[in-house]
Backbone as XML, in Angstrom:
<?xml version="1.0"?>
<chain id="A" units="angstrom">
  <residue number="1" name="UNK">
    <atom name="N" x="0.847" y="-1.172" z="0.000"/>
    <atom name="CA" x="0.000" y="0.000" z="0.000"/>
    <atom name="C" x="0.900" y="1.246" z="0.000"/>
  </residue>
  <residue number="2" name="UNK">
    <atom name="N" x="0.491" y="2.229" z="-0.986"/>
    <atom name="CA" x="1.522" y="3.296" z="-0.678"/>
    <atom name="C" x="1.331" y="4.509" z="0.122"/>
  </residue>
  <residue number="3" name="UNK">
    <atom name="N" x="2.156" y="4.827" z="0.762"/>
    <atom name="CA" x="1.893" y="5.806" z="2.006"/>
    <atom name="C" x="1.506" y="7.191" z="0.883"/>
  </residue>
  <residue number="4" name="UNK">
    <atom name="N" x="1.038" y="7.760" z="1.891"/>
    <atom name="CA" x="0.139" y="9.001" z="1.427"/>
    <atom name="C" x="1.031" y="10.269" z="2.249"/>
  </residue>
  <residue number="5" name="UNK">
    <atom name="N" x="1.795" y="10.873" z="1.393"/>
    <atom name="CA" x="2.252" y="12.490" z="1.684"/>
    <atom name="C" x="1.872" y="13.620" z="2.165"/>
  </residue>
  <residue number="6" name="UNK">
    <atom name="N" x="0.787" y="13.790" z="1.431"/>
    <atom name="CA" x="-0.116" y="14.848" z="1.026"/>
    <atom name="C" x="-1.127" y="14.557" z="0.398"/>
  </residue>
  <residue number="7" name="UNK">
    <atom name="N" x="-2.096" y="14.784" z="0.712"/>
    <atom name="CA" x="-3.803" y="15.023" z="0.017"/>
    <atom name="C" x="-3.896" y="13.621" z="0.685"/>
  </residue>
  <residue number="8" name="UNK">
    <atom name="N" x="-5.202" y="13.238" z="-0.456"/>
    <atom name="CA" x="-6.052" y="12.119" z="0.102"/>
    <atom name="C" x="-6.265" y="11.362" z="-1.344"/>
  </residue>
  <residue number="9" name="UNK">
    <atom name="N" x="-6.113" y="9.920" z="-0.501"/>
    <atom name="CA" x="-6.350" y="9.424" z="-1.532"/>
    <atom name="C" x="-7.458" y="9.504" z="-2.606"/>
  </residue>
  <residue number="10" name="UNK">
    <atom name="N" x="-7.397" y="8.968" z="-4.283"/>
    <atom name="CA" x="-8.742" y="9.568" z="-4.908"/>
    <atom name="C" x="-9.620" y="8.403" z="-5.133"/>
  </residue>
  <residue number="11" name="UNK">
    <atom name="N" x="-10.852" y="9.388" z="-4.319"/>
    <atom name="CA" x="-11.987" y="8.762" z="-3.868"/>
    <atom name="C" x="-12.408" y="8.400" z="-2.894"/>
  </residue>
  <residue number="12" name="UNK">
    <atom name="N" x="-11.365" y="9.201" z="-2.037"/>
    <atom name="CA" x="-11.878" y="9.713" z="-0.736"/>
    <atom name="C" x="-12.794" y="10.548" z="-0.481"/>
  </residue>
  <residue number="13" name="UNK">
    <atom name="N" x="-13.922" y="10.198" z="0.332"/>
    <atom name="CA" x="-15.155" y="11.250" z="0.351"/>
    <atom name="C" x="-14.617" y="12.531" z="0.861"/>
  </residue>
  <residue number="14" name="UNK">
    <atom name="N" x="-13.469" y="13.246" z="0.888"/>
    <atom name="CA" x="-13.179" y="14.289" z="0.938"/>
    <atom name="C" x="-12.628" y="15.518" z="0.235"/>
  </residue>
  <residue number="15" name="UNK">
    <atom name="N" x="-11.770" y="14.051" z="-0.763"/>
    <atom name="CA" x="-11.043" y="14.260" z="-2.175"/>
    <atom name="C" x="-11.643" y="15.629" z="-2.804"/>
  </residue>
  <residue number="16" name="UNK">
    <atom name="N" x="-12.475" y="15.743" z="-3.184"/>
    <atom name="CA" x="-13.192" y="16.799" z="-3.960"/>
    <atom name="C" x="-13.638" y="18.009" z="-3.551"/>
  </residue>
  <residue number="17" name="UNK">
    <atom name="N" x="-13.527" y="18.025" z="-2.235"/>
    <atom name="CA" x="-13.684" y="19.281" z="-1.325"/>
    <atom name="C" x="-12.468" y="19.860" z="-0.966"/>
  </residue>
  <residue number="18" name="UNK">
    <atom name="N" x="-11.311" y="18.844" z="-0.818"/>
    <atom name="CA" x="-9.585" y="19.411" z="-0.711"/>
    <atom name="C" x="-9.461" y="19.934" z="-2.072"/>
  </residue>
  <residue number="19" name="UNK">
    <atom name="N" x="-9.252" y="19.093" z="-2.788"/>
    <atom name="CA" x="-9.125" y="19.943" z="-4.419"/>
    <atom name="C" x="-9.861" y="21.336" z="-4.557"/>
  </residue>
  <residue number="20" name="UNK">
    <atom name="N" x="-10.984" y="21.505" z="-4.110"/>
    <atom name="CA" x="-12.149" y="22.778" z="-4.677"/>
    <atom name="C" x="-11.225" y="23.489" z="-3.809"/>
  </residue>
  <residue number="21" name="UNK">
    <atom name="N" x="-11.021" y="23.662" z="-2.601"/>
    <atom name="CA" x="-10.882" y="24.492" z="-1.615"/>
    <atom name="C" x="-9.202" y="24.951" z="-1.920"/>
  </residue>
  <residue number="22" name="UNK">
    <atom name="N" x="-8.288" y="23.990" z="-3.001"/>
    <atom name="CA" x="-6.832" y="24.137" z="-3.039"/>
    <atom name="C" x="-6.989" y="25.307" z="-4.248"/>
  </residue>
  <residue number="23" name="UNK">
    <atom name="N" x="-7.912" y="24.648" z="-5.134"/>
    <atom name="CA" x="-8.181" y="25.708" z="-6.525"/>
    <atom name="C" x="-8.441" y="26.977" z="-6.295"/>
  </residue>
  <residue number="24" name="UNK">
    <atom name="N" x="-10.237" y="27.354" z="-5.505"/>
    <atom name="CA" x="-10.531" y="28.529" z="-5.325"/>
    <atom name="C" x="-9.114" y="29.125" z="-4.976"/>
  </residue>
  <residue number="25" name="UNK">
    <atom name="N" x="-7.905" y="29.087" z="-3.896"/>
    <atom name="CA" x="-6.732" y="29.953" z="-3.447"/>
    <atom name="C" x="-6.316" y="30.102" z="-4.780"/>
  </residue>
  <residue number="26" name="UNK">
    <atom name="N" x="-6.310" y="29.499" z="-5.616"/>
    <atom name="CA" x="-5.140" y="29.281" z="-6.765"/>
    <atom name="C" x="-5.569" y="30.321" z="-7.452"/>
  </residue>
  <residue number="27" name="UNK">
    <atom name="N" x="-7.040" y="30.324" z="-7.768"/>
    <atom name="CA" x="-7.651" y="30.992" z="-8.476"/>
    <atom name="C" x="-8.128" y="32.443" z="-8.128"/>
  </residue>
  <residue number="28" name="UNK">
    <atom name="N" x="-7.993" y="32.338" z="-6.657"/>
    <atom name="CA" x="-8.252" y="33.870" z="-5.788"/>
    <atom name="C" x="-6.680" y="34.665" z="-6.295"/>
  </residue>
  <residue number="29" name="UNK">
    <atom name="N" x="-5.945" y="34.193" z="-6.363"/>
    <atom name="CA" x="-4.387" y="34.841" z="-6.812"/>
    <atom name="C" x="-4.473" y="35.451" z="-8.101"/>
  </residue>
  <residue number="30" name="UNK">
    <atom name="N" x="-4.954" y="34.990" z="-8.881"/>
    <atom name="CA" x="-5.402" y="34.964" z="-10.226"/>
    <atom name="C" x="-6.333" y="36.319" z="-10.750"/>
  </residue>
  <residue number="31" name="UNK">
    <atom name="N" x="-7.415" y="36.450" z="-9.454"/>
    <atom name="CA" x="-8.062" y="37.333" z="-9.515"/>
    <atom name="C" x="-7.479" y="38.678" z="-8.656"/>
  </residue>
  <residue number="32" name="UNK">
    <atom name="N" x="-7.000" y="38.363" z="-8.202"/>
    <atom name="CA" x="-6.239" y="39.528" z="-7.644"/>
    <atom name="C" x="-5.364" y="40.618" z="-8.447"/>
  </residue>
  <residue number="33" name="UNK">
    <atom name="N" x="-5.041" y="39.826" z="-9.600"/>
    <atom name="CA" x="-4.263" y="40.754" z="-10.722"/>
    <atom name="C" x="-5.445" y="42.151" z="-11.134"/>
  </residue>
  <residue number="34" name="UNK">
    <atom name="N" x="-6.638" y="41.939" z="-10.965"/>
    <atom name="CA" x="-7.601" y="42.334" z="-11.934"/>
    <atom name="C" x="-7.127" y="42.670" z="-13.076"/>
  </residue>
  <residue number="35" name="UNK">
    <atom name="N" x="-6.840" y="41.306" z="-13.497"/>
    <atom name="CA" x="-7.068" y="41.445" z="-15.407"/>
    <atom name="C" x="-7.947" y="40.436" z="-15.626"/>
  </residue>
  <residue number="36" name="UNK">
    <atom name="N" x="-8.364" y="40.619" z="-16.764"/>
    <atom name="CA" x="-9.502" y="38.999" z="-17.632"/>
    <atom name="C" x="-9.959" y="40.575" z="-18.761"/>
  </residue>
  <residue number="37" name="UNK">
    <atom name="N" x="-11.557" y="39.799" z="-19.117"/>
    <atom name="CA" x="-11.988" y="40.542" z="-20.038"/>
    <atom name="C" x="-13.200" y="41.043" z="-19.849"/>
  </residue>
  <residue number="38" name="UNK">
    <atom name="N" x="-13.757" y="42.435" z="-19.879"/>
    <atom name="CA" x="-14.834" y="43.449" z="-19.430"/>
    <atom name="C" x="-16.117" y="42.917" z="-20.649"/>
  </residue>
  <residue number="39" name="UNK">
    <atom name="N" x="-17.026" y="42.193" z="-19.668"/>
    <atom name="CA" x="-18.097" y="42.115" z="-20.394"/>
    <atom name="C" x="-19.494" y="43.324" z="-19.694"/>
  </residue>
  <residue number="40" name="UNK">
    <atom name="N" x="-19.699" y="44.239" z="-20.149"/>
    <atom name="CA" x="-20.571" y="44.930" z="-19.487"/>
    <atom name="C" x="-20.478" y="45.102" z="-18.467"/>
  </residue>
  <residue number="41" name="UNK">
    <atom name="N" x="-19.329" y="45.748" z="-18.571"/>
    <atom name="CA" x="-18.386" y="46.376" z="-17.127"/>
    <atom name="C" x="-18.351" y="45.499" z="-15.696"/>
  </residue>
  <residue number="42" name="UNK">
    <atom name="N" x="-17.970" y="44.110" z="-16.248"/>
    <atom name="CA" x="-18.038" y="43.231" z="-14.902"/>
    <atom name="C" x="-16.344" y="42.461" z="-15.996"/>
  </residue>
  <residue number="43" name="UNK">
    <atom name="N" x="-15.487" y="42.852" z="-15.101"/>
    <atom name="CA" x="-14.243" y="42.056" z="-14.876"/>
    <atom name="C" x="-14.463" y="40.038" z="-15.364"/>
  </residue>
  <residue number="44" name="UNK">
    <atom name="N" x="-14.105" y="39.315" z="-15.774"/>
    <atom name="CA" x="-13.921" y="37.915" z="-16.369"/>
    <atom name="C" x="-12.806" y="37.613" z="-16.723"/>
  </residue>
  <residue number="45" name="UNK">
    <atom name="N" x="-12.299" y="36.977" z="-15.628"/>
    <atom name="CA" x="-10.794" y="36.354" z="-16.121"/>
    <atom name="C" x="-10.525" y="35.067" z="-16.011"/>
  </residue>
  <residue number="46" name="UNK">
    <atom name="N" x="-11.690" y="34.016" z="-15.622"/>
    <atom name="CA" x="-12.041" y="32.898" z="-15.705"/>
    <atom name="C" x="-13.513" y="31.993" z="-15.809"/>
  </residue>
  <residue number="47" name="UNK">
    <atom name="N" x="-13.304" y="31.146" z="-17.009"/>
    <atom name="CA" x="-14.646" y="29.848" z="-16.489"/>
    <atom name="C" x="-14.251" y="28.904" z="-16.292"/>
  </residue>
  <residue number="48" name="UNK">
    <atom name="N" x="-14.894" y="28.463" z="-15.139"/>
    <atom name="CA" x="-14.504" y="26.918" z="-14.343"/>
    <atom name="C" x="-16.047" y="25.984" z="-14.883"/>
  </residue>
  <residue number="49" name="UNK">
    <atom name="N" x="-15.663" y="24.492" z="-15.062"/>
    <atom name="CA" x="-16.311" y="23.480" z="-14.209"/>
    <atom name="C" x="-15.779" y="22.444" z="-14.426"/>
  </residue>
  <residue number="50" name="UNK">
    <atom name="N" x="-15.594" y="22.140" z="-12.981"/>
    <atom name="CA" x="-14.803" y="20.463" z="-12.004"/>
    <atom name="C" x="-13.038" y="21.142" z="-12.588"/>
  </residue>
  <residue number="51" name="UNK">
    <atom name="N" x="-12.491" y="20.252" z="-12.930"/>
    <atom name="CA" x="-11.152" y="20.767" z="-13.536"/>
    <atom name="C" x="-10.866" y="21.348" z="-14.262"/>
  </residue>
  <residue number="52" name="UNK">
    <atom name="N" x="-11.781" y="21.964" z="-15.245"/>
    <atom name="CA" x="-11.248" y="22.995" z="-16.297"/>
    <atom name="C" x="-11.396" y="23.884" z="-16.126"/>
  </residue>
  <residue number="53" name="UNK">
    <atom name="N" x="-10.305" y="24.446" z="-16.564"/>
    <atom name="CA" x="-10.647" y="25.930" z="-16.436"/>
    <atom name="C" x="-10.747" y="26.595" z="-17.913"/>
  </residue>
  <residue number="54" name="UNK">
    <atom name="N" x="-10.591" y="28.087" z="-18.247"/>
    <atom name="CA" x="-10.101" y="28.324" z="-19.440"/>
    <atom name="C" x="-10.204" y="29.401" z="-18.813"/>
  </residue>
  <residue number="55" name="UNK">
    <atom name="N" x="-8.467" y="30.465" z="-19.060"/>
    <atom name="CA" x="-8.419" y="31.729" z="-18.675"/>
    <atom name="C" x="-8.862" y="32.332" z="-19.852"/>
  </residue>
  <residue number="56" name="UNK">
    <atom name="N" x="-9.528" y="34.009" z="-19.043"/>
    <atom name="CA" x="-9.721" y="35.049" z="-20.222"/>
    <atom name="C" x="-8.496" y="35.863" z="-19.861"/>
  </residue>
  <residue number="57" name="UNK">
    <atom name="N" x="-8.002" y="36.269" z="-20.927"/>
    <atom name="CA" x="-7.362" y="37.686" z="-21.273"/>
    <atom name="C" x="-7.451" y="38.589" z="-22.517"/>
  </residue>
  <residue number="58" name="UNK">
    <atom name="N" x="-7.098" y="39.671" z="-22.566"/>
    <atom name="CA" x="-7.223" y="40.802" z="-23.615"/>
    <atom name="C" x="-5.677" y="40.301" z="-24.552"/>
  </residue>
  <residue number="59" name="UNK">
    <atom name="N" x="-4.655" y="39.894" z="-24.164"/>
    <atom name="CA" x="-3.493" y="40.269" z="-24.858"/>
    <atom name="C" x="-2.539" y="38.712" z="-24.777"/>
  </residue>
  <residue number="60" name="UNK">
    <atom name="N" x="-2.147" y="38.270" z="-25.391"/>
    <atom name="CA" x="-1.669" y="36.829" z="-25.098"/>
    <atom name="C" x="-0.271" y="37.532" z="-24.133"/>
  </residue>
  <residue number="61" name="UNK">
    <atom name="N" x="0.688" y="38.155" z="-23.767"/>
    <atom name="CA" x="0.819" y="38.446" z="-22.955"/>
    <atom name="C" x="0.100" y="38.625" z="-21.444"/>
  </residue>
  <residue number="62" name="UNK">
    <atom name="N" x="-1.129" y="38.961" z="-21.120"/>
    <atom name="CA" x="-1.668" y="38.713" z="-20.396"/>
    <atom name="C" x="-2.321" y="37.348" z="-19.762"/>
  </residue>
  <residue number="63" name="UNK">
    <atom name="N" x="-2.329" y="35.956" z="-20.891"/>
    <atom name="CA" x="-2.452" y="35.042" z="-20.828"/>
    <atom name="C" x="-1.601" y="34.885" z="-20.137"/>
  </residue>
  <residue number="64" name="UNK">
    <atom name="N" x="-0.274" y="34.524" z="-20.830"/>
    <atom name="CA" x="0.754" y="34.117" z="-20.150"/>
    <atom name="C" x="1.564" y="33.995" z="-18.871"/>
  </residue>
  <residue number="65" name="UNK">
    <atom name="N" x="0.614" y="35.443" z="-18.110"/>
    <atom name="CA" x="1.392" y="35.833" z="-16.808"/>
    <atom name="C" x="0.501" y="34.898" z="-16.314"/>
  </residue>
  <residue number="66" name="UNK">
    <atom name="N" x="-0.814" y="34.861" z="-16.933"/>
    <atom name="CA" x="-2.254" y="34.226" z="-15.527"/>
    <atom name="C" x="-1.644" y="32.747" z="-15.808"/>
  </residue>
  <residue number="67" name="UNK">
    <atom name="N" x="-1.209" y="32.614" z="-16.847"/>
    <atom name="CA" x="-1.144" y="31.351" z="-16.860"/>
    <atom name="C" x="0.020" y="30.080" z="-16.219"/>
  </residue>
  <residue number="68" name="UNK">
    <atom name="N" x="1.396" y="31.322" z="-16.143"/>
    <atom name="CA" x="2.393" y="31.491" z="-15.269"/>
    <atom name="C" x="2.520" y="30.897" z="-13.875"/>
  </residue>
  <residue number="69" name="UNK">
    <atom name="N" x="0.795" y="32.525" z="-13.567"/>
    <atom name="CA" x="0.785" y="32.347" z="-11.904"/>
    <atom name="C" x="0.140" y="31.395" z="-11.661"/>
  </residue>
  <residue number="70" name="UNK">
    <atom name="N" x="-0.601" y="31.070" z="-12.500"/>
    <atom name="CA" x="-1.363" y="29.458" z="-12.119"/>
    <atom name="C" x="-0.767" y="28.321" z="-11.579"/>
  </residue>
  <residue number="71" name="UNK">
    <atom name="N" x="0.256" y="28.116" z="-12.819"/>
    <atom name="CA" x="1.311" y="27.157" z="-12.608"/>
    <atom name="C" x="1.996" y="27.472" z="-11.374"/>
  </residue>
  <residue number="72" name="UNK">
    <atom name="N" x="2.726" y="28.605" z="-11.219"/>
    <atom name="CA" x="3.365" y="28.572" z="-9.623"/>
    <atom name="C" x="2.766" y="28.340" z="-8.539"/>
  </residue>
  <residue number="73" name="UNK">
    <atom name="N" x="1.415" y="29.146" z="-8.317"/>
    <atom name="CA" x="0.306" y="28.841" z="-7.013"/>
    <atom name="C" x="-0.187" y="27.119" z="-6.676"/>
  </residue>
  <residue number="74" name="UNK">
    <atom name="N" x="-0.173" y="26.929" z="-7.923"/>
    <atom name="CA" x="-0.966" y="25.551" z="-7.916"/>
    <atom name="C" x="0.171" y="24.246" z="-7.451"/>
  </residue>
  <residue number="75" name="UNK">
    <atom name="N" x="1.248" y="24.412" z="-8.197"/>
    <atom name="CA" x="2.611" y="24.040" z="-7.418"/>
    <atom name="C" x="2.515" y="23.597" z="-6.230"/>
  </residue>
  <residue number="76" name="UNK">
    <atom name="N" x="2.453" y="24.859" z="-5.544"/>
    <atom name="CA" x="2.656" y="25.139" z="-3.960"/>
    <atom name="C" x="1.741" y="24.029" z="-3.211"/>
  </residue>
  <residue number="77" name="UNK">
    <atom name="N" x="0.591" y="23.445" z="-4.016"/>
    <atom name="CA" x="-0.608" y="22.811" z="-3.375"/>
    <atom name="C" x="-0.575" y="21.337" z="-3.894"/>
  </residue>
  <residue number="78" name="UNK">
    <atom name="N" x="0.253" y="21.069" z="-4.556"/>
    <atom name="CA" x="0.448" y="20.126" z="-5.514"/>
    <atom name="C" x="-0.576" y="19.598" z="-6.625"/>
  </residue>
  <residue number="79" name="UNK">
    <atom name="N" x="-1.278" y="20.886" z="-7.482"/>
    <atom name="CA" x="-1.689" y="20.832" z="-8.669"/>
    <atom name="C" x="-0.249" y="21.533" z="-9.613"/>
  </residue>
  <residue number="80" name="UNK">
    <atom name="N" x="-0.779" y="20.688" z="-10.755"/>
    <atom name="CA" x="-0.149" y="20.534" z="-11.952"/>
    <atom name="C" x="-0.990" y="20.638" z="-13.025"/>
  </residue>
  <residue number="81" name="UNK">
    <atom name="N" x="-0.634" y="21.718" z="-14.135"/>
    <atom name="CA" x="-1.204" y="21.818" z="-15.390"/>
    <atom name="C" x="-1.081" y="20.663" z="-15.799"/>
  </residue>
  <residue number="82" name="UNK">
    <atom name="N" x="-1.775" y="20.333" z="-16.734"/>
    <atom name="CA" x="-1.325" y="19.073" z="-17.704"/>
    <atom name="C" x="-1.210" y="19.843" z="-19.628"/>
  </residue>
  <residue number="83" name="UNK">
    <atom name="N" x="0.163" y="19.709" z="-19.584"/>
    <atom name="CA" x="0.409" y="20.825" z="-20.529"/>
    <atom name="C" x="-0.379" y="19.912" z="-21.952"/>
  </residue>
  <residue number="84" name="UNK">
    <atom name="N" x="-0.592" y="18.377" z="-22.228"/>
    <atom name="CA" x="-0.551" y="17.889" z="-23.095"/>
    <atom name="C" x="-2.585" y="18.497" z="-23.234"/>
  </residue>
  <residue number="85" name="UNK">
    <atom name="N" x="-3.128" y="18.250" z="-22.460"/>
    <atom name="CA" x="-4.234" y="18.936" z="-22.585"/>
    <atom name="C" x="-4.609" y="20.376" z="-22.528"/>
  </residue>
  <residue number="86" name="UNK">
    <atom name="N" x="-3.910" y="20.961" z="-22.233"/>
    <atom name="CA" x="-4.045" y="22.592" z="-22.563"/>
    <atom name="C" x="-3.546" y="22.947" z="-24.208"/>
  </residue>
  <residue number="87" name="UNK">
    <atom name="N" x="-5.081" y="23.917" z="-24.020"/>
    <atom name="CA" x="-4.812" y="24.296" z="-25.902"/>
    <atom name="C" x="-5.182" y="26.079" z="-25.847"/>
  </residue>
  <residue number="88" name="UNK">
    <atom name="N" x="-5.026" y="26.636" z="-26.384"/>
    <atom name="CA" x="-5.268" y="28.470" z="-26.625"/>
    <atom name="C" x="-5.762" y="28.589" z="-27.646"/>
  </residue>
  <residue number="89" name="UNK">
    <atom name="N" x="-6.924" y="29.311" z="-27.511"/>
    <atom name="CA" x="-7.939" y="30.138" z="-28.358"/>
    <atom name="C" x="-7.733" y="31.427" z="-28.594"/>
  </residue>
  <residue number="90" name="UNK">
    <atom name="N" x="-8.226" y="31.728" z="-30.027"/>
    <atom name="CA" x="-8.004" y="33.386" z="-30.017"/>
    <atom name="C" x="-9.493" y="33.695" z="-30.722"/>
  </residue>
  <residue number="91" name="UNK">
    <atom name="N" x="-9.798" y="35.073" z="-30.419"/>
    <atom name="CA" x="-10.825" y="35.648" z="-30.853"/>
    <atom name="C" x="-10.205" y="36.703" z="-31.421"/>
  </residue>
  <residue number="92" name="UNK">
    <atom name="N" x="-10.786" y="36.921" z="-33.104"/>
    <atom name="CA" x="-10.291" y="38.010" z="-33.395"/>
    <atom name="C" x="-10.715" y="39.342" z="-33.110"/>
  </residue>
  <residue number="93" name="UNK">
    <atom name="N" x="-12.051" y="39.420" z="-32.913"/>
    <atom name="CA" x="-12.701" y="40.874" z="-32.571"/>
    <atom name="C" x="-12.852" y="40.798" z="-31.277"/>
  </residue>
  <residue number="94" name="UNK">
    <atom name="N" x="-12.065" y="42.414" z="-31.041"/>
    <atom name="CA" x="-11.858" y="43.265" z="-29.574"/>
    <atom name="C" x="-13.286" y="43.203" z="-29.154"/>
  </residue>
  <residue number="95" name="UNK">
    <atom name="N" x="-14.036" y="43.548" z="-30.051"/>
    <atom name="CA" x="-15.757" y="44.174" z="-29.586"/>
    <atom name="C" x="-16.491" y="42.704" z="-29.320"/>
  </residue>
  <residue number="96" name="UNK">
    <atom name="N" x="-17.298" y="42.980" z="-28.414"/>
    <atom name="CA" x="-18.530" y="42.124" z="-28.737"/>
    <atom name="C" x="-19.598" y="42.840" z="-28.916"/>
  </residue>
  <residue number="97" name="UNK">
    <atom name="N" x="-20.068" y="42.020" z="-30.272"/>
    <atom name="CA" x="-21.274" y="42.877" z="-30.860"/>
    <atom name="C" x="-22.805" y="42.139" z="-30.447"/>
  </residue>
  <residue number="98" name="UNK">
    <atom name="N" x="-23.716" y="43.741" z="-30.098"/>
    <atom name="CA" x="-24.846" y="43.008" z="-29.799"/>
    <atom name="C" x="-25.867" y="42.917" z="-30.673"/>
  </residue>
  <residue number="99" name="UNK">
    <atom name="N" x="-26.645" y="42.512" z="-30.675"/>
    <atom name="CA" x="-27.635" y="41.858" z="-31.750"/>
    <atom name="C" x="-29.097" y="42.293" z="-31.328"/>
  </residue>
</chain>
């Protein structure tokens, strides 16, 4: 049996409440920059659900830092990106147009 370090094993009825509670910090850091992207003057610099995320930013420079600090914060807690599943989107128009 292998000894356990840190966290809990998965599928421990707790498992999923340590993870949520390691993320939100990860993700409170994240928001602290105030950057993402202004939809009707409300700040968006992330959508979550269960493990995914997908950051917003204005500037792929700005990606990069959130995406940076992600990686370092999450570190600290022992999350890990999984680089082979991370992919980047671009939108070409600044505006969103309404209809």
């Amino acid at each position: 049996m292998d000894n356990i370090t840190r966290g809990t094993r998965q599928g421990d009825n707790v498992s999923p409440t340590t993870f949520i509670g390691h993320l939100e910090r990860v993700m409170d850091k994240n928001k602290e920059r105030g950057k993402g992207i202004s939809i009707n003057g409300v700040k968006i610099d992330n959508l979550r659900f269960a493990d995914d995320i997908d950051l917003l930013e204005e500037s792929p420079q700005d990606l990069q830092r959130a995406l940076q600090l992600l990686s370092n914060e999450g570190r600290k807690t022992g999350l890990v990106i999984n680089k082979e599943k991370t992919k980047t989107m671009v939108f070409s128009s600044p505006v969103i147009k309404k209809k």
